[in-house]
Each structure stands twice: as C-alpha cells, then as structure tokens.
PyMOL Python script that loads the backbone (N, CA, C, O; Angstrom):
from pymol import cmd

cmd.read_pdbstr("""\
ATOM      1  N   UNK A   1     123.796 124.625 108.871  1.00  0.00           N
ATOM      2  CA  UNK A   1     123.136 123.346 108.730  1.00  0.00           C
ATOM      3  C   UNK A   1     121.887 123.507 107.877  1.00  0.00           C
ATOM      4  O   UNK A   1     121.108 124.435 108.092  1.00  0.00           O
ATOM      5  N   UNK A   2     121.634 122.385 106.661  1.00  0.00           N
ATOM      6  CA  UNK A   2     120.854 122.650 106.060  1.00  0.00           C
ATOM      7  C   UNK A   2     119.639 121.628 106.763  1.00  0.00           C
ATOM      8  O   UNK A   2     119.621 120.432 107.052  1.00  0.00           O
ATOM      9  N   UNK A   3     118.400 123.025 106.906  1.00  0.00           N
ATOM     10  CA  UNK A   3     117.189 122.477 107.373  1.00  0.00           C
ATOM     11  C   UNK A   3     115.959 121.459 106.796  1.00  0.00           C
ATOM     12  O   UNK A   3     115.054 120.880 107.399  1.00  0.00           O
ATOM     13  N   UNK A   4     116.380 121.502 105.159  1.00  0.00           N
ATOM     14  CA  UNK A   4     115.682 121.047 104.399  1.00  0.00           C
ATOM     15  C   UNK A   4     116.172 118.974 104.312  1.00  0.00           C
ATOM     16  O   UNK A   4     117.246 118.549 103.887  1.00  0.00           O
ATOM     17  N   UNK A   5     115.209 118.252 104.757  1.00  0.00           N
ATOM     18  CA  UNK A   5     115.290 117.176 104.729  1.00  0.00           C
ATOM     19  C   UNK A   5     114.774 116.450 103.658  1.00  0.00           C
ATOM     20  O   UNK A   5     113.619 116.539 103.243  1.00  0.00           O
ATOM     21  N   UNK A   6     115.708 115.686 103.189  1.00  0.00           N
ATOM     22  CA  UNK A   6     115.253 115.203 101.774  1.00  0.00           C
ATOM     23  C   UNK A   6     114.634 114.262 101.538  1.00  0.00           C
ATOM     24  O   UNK A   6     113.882 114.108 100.575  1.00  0.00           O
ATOM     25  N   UNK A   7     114.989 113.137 102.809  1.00  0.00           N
ATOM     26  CA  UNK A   7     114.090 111.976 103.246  1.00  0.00           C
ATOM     27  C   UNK A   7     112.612 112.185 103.420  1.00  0.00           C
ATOM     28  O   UNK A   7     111.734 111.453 102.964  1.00  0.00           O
ATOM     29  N   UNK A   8     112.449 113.240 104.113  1.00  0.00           N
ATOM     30  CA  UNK A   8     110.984 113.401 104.624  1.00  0.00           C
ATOM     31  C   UNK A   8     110.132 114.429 103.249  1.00  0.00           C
ATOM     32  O   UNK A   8     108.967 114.372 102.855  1.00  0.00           O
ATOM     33  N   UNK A   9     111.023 115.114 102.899  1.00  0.00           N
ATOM     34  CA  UNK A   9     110.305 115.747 101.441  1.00  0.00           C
ATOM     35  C   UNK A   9     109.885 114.757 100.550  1.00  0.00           C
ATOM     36  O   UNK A   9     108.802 114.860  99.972  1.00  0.00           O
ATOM     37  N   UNK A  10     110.957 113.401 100.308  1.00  0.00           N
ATOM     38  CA  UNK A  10     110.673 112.188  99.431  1.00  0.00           C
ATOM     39  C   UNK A  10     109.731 111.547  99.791  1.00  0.00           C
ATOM     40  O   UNK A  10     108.801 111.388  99.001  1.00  0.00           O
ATOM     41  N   UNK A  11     109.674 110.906 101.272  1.00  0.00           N
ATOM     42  CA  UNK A  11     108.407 110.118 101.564  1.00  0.00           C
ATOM     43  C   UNK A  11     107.355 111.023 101.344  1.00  0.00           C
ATOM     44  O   UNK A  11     106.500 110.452 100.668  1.00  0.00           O
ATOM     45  N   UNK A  12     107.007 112.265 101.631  1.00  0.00           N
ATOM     46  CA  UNK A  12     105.708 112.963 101.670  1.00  0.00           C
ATOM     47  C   UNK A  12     104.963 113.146 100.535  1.00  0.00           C
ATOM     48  O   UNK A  12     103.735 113.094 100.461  1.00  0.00           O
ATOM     49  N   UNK A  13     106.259 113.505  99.070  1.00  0.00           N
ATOM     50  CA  UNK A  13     106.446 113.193  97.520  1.00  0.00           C
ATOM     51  C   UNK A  13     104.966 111.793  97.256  1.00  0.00           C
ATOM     52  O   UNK A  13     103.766 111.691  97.000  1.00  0.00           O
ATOM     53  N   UNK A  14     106.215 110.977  97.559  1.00  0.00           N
ATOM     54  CA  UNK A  14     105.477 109.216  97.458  1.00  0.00           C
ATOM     55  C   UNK A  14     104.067 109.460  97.741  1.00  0.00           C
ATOM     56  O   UNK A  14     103.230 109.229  96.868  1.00  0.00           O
ATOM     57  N   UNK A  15     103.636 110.033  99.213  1.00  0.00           N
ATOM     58  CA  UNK A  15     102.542 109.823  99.605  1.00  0.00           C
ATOM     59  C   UNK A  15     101.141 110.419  98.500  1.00  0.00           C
ATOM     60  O   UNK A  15      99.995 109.993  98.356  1.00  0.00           O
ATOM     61  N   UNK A  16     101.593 111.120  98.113  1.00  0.00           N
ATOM     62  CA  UNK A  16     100.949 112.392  97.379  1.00  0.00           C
ATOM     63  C   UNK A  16      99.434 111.747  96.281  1.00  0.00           C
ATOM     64  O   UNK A  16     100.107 111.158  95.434  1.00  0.00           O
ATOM     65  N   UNK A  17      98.473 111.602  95.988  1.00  0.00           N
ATOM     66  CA  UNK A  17      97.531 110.793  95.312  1.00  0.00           C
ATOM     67  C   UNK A  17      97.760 111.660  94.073  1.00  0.00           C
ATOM     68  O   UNK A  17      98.067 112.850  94.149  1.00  0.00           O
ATOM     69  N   UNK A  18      97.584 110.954  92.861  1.00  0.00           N
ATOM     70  CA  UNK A  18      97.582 111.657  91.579  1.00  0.00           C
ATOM     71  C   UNK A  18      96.370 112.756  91.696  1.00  0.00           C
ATOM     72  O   UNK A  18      96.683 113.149  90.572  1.00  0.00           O
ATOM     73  N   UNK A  19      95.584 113.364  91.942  1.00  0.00           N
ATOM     74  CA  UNK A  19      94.887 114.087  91.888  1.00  0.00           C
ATOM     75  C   UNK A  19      95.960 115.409  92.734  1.00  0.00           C
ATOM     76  O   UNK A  19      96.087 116.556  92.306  1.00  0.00           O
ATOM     77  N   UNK A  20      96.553 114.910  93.854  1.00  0.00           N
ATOM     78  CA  UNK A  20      97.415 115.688  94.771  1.00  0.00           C
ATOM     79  C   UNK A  20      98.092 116.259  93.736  1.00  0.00           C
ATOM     80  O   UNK A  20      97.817 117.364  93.269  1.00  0.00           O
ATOM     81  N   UNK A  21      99.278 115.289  93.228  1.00  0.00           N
ATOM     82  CA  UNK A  21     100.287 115.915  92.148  1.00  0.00           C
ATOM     83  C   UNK A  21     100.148 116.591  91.428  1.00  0.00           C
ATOM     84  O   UNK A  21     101.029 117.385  91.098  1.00  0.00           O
ATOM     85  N   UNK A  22      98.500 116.524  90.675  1.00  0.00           N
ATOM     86  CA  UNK A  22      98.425 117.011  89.368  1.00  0.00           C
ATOM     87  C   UNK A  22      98.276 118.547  89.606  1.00  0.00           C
ATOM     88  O   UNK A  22      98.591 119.426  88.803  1.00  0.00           O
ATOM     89  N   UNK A  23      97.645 118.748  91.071  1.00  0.00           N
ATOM     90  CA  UNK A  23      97.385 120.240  91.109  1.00  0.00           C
ATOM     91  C   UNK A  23      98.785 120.589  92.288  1.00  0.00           C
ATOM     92  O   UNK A  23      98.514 121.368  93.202  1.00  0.00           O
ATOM     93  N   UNK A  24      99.963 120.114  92.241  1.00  0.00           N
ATOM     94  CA  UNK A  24     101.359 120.489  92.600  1.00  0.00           C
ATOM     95  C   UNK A  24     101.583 121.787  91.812  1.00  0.00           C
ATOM     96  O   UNK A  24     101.874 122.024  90.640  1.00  0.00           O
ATOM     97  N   UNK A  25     101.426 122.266  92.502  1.00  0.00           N
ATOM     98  CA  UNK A  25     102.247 124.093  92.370  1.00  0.00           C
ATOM     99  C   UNK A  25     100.924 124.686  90.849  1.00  0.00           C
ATOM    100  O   UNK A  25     101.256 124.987  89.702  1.00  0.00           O
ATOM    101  N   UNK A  26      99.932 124.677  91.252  1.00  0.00           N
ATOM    102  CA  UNK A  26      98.674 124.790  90.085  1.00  0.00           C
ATOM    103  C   UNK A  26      99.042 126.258  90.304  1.00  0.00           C
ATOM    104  O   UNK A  26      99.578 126.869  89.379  1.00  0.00           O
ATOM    105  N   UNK A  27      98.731 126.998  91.728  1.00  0.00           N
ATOM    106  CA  UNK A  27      99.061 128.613  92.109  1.00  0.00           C
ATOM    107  C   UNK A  27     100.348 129.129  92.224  1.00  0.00           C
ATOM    108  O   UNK A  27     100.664 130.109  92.897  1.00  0.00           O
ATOM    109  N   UNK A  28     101.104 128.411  91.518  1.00  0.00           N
ATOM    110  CA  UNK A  28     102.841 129.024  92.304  1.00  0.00           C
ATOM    111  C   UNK A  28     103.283 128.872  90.859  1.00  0.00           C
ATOM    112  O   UNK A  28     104.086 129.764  90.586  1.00  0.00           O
ATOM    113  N   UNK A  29     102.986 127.859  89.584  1.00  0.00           N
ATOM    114  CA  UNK A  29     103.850 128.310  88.225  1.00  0.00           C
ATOM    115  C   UNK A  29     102.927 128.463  87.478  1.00  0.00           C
ATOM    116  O   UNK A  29     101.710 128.412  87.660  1.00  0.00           O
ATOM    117  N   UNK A  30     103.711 128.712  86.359  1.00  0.00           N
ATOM    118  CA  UNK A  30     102.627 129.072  84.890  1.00  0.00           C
ATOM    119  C   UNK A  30     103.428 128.519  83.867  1.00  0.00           C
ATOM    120  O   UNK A  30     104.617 128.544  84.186  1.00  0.00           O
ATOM    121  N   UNK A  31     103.135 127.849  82.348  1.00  0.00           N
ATOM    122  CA  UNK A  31     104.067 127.628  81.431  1.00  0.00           C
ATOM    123  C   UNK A  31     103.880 128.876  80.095  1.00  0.00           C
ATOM    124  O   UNK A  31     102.757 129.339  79.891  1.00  0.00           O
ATOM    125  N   UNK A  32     104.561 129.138  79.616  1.00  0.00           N
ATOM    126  CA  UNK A  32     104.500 129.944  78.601  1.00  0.00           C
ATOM    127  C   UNK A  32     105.160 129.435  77.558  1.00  0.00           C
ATOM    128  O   UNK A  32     106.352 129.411  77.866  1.00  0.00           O
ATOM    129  N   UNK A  33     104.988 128.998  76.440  1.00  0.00           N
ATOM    130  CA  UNK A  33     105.085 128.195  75.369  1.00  0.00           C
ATOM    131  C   UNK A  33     104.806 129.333  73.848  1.00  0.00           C
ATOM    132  O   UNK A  33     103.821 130.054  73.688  1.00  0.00           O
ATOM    133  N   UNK A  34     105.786 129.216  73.062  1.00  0.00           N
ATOM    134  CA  UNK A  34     106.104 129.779  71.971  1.00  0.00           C
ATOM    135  C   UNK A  34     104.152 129.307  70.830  1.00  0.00           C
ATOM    136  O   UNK A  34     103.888 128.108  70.929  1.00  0.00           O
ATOM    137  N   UNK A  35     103.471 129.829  70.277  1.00  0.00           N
ATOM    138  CA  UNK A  35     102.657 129.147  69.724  1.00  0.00           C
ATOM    139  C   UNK A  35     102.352 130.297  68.417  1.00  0.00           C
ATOM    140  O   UNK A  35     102.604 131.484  68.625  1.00  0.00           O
ATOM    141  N   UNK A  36     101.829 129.878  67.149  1.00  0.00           N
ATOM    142  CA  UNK A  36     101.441 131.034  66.186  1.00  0.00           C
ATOM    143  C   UNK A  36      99.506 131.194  66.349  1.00  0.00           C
ATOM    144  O   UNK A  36      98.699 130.323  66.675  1.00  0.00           O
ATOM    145  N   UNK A  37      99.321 132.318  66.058  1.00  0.00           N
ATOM    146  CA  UNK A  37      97.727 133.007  65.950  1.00  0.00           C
ATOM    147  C   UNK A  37      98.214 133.599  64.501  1.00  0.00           C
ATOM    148  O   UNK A  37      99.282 134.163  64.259  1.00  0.00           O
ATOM    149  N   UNK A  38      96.903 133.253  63.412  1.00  0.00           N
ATOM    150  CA  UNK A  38      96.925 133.864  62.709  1.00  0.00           C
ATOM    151  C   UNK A  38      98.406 134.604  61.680  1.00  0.00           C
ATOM    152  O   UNK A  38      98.643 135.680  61.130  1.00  0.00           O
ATOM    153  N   UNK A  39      99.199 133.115  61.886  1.00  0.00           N
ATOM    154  CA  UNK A  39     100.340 133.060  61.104  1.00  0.00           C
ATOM    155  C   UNK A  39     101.145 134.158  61.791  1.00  0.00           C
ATOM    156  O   UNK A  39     101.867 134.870  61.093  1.00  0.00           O
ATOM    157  N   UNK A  40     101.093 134.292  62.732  1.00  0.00           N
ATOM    158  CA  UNK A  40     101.777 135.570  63.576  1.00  0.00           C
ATOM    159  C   UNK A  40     102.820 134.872  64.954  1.00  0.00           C
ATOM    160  O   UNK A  40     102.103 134.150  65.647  1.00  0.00           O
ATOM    161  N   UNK A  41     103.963 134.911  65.368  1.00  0.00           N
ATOM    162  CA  UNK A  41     104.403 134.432  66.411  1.00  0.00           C
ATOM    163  C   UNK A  41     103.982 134.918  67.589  1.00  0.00           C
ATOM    164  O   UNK A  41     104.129 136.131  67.739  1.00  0.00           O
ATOM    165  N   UNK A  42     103.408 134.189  68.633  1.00  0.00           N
ATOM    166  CA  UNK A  42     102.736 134.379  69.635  1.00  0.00           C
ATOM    167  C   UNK A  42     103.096 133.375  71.019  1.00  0.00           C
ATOM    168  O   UNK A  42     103.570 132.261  70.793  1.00  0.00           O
ATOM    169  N   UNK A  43     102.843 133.830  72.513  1.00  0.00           N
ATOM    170  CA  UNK A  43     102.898 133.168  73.623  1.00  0.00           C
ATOM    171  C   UNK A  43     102.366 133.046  74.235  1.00  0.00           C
ATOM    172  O   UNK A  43     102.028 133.955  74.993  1.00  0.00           O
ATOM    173  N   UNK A  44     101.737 131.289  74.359  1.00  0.00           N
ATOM    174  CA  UNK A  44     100.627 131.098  75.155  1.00  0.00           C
ATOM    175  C   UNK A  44     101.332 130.905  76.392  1.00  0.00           C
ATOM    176  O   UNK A  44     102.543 130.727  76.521  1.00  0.00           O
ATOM    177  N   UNK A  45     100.051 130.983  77.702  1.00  0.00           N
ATOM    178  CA  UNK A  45     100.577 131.049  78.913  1.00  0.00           C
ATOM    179  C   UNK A  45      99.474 129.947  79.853  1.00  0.00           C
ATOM    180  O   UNK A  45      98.245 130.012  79.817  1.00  0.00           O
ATOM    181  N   UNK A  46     100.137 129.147  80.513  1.00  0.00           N
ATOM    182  CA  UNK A  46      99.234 127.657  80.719  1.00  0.00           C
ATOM    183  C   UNK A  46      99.220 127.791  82.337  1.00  0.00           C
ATOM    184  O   UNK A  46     100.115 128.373  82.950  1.00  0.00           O
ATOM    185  N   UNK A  47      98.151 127.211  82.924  1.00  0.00           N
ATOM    186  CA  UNK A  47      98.144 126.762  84.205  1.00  0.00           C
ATOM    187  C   UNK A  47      99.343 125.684  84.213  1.00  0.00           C
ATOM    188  O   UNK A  47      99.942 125.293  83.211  1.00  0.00           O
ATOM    189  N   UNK A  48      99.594 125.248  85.655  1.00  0.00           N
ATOM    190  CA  UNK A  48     100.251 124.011  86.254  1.00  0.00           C
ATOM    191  C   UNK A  48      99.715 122.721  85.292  1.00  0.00           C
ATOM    192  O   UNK A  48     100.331 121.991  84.515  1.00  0.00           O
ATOM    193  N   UNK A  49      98.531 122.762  85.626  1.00  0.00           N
ATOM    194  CA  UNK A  49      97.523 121.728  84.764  1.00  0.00           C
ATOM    195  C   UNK A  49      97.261 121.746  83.775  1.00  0.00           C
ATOM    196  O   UNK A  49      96.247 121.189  83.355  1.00  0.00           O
ATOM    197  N   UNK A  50      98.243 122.519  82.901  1.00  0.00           N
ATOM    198  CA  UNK A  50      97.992 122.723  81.465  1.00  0.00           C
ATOM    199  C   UNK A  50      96.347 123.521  80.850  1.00  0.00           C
ATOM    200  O   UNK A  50      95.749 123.277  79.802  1.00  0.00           O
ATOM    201  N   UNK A  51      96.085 124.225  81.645  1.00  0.00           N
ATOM    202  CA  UNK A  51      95.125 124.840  81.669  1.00  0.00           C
ATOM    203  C   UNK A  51      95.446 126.079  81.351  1.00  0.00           C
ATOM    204  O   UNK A  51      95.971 126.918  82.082  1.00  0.00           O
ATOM    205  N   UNK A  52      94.994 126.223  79.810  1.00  0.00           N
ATOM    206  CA  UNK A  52      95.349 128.114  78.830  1.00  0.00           C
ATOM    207  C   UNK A  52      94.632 129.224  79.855  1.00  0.00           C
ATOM    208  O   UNK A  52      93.531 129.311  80.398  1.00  0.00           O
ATOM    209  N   UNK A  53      95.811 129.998  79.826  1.00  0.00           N
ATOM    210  CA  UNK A  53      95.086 131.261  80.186  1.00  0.00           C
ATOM    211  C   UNK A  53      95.077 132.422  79.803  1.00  0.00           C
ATOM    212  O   UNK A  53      94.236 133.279  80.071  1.00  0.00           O
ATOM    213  N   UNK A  54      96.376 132.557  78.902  1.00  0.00           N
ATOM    214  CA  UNK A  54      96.022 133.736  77.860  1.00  0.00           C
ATOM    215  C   UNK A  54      97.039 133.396  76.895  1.00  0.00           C
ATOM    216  O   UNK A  54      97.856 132.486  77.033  1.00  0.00           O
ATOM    217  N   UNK A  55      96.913 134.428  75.593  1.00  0.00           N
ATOM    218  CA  UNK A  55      98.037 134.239  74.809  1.00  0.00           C
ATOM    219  C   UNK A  55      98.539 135.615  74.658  1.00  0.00           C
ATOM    220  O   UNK A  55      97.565 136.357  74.528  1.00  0.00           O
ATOM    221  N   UNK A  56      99.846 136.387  74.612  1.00  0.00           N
ATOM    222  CA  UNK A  56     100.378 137.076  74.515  1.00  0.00           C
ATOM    223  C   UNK A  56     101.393 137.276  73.369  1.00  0.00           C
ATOM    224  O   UNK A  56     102.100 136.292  73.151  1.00  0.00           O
ATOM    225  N   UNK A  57     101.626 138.496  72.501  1.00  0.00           N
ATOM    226  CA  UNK A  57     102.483 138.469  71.487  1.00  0.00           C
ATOM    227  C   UNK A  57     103.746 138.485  71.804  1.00  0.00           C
ATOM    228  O   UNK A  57     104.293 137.659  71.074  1.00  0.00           O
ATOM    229  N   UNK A  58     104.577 139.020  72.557  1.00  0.00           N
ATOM    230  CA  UNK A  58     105.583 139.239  73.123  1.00  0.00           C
ATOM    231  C   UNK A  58     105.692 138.167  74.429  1.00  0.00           C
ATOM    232  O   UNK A  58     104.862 138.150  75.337  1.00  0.00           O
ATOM    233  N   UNK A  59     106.910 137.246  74.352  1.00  0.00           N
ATOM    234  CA  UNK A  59     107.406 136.563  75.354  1.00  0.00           C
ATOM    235  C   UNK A  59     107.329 137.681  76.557  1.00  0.00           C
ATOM    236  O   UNK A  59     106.514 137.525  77.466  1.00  0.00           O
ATOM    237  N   UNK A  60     108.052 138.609  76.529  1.00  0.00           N
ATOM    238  CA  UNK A  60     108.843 139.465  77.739  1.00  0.00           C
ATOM    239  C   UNK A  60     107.385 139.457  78.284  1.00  0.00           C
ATOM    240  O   UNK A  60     107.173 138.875  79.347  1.00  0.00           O
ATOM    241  N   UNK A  61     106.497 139.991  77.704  1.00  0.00           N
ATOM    242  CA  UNK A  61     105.121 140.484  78.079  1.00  0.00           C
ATOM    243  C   UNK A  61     104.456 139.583  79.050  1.00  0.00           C
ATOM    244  O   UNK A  61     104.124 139.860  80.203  1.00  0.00           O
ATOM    245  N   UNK A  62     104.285 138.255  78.297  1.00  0.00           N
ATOM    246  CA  UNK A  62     104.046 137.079  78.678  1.00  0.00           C
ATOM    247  C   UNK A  62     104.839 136.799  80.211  1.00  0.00           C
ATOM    248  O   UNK A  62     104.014 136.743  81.123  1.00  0.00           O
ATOM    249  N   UNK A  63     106.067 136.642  80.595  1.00  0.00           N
ATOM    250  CA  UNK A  63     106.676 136.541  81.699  1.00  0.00           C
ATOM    251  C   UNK A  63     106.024 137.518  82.661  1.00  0.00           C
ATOM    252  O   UNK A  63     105.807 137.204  83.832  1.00  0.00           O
ATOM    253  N   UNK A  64     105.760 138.529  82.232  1.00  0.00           N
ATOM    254  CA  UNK A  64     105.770 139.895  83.178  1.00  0.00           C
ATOM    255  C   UNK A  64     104.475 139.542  83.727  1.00  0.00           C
ATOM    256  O   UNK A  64     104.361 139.595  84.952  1.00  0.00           O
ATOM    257  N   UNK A  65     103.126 139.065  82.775  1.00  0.00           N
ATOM    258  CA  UNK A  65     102.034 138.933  83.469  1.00  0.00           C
ATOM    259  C   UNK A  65     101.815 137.604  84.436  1.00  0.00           C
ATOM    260  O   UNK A  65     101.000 137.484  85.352  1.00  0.00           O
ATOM    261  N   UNK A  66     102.933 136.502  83.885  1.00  0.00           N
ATOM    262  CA  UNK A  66     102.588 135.900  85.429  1.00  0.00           C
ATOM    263  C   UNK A  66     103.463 136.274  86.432  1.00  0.00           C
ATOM    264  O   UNK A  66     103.400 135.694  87.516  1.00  0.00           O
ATOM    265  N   UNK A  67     104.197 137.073  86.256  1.00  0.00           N
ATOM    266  CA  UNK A  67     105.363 137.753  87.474  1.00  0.00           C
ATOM    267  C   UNK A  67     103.941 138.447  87.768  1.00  0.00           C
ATOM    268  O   UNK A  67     103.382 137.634  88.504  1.00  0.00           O
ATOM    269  N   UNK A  68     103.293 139.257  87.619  1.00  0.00           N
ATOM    270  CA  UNK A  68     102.345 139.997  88.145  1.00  0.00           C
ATOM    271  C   UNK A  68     100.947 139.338  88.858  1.00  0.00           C
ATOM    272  O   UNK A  68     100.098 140.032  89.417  1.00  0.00           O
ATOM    273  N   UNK A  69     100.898 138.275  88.765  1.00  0.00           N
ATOM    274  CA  UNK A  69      99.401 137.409  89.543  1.00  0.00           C
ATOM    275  C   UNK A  69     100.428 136.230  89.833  1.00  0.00           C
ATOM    276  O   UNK A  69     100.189 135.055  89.552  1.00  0.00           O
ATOM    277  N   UNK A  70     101.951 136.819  90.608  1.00  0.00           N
ATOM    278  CA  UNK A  70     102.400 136.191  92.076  1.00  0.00           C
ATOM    279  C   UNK A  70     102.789 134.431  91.903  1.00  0.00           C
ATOM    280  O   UNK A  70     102.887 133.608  92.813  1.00  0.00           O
ATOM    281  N   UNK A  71     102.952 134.226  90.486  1.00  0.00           N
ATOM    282  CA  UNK A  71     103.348 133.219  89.699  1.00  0.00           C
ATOM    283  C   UNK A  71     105.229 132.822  89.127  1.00  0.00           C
ATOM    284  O   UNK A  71     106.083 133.683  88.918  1.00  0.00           O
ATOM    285  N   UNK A  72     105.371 131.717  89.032  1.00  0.00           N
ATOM    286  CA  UNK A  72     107.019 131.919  88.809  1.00  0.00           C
ATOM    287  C   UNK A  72     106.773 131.210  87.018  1.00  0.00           C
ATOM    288  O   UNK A  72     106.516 130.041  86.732  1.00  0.00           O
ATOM    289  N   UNK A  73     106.957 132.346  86.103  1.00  0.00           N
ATOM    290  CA  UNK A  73     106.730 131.527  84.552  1.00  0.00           C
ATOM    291  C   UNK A  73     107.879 130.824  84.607  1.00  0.00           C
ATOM    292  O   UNK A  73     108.774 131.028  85.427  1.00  0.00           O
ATOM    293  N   UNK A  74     107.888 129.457  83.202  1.00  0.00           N
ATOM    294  CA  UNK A  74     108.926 128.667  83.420  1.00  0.00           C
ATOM    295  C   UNK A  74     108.609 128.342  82.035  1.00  0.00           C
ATOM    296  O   UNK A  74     107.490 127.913  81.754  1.00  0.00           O
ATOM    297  N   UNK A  75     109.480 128.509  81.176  1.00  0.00           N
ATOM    298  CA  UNK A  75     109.425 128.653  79.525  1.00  0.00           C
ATOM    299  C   UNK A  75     109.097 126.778  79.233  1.00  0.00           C
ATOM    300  O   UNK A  75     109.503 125.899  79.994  1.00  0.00           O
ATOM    301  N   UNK A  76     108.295 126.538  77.976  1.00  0.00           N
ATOM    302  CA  UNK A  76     108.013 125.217  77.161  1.00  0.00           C
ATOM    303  C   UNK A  76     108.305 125.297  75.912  1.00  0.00           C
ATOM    304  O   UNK A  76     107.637 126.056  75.209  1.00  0.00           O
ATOM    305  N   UNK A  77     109.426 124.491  75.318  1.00  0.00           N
ATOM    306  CA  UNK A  77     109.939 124.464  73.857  1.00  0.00           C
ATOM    307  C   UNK A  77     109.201 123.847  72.781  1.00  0.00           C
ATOM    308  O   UNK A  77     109.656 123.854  71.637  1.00  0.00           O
TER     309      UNK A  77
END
""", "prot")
cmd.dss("prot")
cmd.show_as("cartoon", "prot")
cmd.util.cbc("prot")
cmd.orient("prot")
C-alpha cells in the first residue's frame, strides 16, 4: 500500500505562500546550466532560487560538486 497521499500533498502544495515556494527545495537541488567564460564552454551551478554559486569547466565536475554539499543537480538547457 502506497503511503504517500496525493490529496493531502496537493492541499498542503495550495497552502504554501509564494515566499514558501520560492525557497521549495532551496537546500535539496541545484541547477547547472551550460554557460561560456571568456569564449570558453563552461557550467554554471545555481541555487533553487536561481542564486549562482559557482561556475565550473567540466559538466561531470559540476554534478559531482553538488553531489558533494548533499544536493540533487538537475541539468538547465
């Protein structure tokens, strides 16, 4: 039996104040987004809130450091 209720996840969703949402999963993801430095291909790496936090040359690299500060990266095209 699945424990996860979808009704009560939805209403709680609804309840949520935009200030709530905006910092939804601020400590749990990161975005990492393709970007150039200095005519060079490069990967920036963003808070939840779109808040930069580093840029990295290497994607793989990029993944690994928010795998490492307990983060789930989630690629931006």
């Amino acid at each position: 039996m699945n424990s996860f209720d979808t009704d009560k996840a939805a209403a709680y969703l609804r309840q949520l104040s935009p200030q709530d949402f905006a910092t939804f999963g601020l400590d749990h993801v990161a975005y990492v987004r393709p970007v150039t430095v200095d005519d060079a291909p490069a990967f920036s790496v963003h808070a939840a809130d779109g808040t930069p936090l580093t840029v990295l040359a290497e994607r793989e690299v990029a993944f690994a450091t928010v795998r490492q500060n307990d983060m789930e990266p989630l690629s931006v095209h």
